[in-house]
N, CA, C and O of each residue as an XYZ file, in Angstrom:
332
protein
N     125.656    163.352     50.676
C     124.440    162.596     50.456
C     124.325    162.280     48.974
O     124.418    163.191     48.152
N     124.123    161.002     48.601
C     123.966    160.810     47.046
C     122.555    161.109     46.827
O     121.673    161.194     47.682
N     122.443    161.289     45.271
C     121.240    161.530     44.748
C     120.327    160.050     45.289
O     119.306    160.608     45.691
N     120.216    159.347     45.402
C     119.320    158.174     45.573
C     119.090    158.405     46.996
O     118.161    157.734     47.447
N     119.730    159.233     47.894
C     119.350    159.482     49.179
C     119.087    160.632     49.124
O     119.037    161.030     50.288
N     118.838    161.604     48.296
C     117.709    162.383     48.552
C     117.057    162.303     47.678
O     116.687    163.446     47.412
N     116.406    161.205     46.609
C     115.019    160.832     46.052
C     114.659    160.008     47.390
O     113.462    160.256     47.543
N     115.022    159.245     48.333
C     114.539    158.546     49.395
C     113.787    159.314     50.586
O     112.872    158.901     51.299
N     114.614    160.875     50.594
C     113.790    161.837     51.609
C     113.132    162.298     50.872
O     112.195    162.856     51.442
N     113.097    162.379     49.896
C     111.619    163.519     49.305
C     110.648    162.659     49.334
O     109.659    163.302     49.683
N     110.267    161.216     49.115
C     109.735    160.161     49.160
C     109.227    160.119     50.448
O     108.017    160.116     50.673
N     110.080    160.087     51.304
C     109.332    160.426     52.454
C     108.725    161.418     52.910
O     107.629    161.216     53.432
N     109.079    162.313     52.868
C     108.711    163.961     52.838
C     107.010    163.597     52.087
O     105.892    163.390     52.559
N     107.483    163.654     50.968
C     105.972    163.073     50.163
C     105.026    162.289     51.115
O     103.936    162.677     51.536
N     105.671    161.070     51.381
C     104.735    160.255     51.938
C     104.013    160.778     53.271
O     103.017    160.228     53.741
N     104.563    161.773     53.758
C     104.652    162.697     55.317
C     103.473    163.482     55.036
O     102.486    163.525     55.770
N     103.659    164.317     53.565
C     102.495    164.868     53.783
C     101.422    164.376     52.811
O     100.306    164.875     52.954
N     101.544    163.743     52.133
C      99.963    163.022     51.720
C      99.224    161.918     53.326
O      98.156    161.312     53.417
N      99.975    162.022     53.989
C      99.253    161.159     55.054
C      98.470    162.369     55.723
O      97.317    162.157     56.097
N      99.200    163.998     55.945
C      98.792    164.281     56.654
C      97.587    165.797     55.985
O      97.361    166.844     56.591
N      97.089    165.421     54.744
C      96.023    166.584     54.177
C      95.549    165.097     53.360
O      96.064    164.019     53.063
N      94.666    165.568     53.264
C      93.784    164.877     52.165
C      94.175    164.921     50.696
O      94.558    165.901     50.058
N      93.984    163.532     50.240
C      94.237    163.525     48.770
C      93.054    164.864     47.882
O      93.633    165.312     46.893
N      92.234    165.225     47.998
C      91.370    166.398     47.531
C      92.187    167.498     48.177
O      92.508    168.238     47.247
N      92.671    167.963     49.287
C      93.474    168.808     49.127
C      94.578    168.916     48.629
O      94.797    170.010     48.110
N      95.676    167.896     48.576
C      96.751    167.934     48.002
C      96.143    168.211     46.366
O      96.830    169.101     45.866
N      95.535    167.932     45.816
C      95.055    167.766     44.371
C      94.369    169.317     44.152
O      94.090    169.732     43.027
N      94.195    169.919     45.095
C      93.296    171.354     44.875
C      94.455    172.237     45.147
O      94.307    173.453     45.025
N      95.799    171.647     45.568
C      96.520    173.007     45.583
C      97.010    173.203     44.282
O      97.110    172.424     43.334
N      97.376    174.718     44.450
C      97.941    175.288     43.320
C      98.604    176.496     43.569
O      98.308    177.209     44.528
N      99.563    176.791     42.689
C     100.014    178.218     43.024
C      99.461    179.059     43.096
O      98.345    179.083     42.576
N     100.131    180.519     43.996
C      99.225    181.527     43.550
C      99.090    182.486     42.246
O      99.694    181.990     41.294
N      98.621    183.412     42.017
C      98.707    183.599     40.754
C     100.084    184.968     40.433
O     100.390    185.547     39.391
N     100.675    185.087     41.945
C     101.377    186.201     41.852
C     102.912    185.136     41.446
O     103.941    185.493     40.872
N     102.650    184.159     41.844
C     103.785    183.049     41.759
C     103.922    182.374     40.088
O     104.893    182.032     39.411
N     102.562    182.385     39.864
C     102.520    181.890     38.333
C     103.060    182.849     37.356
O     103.606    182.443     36.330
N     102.922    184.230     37.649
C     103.283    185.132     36.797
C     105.033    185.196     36.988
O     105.788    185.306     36.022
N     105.306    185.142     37.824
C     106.781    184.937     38.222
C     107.515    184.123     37.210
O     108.444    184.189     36.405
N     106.512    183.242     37.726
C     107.582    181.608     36.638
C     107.345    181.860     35.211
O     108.102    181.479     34.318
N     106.395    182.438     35.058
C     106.395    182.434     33.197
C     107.174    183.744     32.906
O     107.896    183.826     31.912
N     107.055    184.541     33.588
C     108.408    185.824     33.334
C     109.782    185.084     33.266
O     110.344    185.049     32.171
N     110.329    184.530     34.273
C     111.559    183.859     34.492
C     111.868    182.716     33.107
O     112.958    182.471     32.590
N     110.487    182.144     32.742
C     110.845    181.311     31.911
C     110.979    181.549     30.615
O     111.521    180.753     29.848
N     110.484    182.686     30.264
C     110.712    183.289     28.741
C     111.611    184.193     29.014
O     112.164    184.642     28.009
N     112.081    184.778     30.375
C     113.552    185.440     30.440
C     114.632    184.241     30.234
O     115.755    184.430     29.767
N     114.231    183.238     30.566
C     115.512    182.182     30.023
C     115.321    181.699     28.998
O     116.242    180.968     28.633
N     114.424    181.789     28.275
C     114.191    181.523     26.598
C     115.187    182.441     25.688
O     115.941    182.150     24.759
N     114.811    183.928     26.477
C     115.478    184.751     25.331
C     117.061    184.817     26.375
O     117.646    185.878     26.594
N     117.436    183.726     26.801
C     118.668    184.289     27.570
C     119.329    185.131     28.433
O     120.494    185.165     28.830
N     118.018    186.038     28.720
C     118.390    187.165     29.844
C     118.503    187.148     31.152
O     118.783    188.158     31.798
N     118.295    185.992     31.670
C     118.072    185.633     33.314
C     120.014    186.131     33.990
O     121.163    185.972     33.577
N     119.427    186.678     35.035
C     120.655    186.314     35.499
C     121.137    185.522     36.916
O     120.302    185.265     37.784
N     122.459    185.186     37.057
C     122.656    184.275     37.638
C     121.393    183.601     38.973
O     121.116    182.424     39.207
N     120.868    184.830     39.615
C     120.136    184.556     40.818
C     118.039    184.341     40.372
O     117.053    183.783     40.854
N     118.355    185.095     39.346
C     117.375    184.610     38.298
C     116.873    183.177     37.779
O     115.674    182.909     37.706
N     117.815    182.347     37.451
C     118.213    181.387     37.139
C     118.073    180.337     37.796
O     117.383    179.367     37.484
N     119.198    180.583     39.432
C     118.155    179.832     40.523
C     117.507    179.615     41.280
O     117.592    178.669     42.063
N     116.465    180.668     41.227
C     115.396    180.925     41.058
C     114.011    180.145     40.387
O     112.878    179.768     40.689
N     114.853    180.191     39.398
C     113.860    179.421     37.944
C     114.041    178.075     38.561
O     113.050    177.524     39.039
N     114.972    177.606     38.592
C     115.326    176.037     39.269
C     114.976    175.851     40.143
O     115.101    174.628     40.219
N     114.534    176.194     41.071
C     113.835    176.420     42.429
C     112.459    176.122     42.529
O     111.700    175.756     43.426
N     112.373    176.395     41.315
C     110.169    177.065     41.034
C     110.422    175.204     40.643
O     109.992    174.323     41.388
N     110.983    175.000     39.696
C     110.855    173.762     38.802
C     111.451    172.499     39.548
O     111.325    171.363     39.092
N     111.966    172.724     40.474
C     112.338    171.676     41.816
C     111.157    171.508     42.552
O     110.860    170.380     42.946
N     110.475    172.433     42.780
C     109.184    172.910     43.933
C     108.312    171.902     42.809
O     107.949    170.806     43.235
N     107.888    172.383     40.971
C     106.694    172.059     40.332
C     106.957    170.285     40.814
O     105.973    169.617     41.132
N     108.157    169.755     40.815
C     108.508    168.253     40.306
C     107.761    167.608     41.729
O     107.054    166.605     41.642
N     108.039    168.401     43.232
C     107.715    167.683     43.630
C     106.083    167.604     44.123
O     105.609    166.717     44.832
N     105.568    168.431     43.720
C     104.143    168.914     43.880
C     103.469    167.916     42.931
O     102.430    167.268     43.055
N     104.221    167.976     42.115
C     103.885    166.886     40.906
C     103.207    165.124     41.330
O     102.209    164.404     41.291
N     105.307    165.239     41.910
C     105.314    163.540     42.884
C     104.005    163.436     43.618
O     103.106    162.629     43.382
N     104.039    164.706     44.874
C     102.754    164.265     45.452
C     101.395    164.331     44.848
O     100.488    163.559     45.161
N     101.336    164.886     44.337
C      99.628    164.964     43.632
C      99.457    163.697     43.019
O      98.421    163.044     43.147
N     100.755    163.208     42.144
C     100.099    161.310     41.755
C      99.841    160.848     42.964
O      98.699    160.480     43.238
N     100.945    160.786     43.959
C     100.128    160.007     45.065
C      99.290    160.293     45.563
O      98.864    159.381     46.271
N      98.539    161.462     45.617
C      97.002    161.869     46.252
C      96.112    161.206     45.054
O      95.143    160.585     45.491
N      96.234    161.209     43.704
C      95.958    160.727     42.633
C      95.500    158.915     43.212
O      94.353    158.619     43.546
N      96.845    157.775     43.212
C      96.750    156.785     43.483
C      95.699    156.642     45.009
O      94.774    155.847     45.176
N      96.197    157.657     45.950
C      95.339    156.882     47.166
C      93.927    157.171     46.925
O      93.106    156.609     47.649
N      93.496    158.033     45.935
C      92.079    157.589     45.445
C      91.295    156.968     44.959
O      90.090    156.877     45.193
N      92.190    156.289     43.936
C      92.198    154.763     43.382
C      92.041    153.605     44.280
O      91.510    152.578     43.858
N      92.570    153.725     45.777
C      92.652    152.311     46.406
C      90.828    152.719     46.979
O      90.072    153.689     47.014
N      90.836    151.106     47.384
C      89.693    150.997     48.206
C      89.412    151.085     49.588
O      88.260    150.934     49.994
């Protein structure tokens, strides 16, 4: 699968679930806080270089997950904008 075919399923994926929660919910989620503490451990363990391998992707994992939480929240963002 090339990269442009899976920005095309996450796109959909995206589009799958902003149809199916509300733009106020998609926009009210957030991690939990046992998850937040995770990622900022992991991320200043890879600051000072100490992560290890499963550590690592791990960290990439969290920051794959933030990107697309991201994607969808603009679009819960935009479908509030329309009329």
């Amino acid at each position: 699968m090339a990269a442009s075919d899976i920005v095309s399923v996450y796109d959909e994926f995206l589009e799958y679930l902003a149809q199916q929660a509300t733009p106020e919910q998609i926009l009210a989620f957030k991690a939990s806080e046992a998850a937040q503490r995770r990622a900022d451990e992991l991320t200043e363990r890879n600051k000072a270089g100490t992560l290890t391998p499963d550590e690592a992707y791990e960290l990439e994992q969290m920051l794959r997950f933030n990107r697309l939480v991201s994607r969808l929240k603009a679009k819960a963002v935009k479908a509030l904008r329309q009329p």
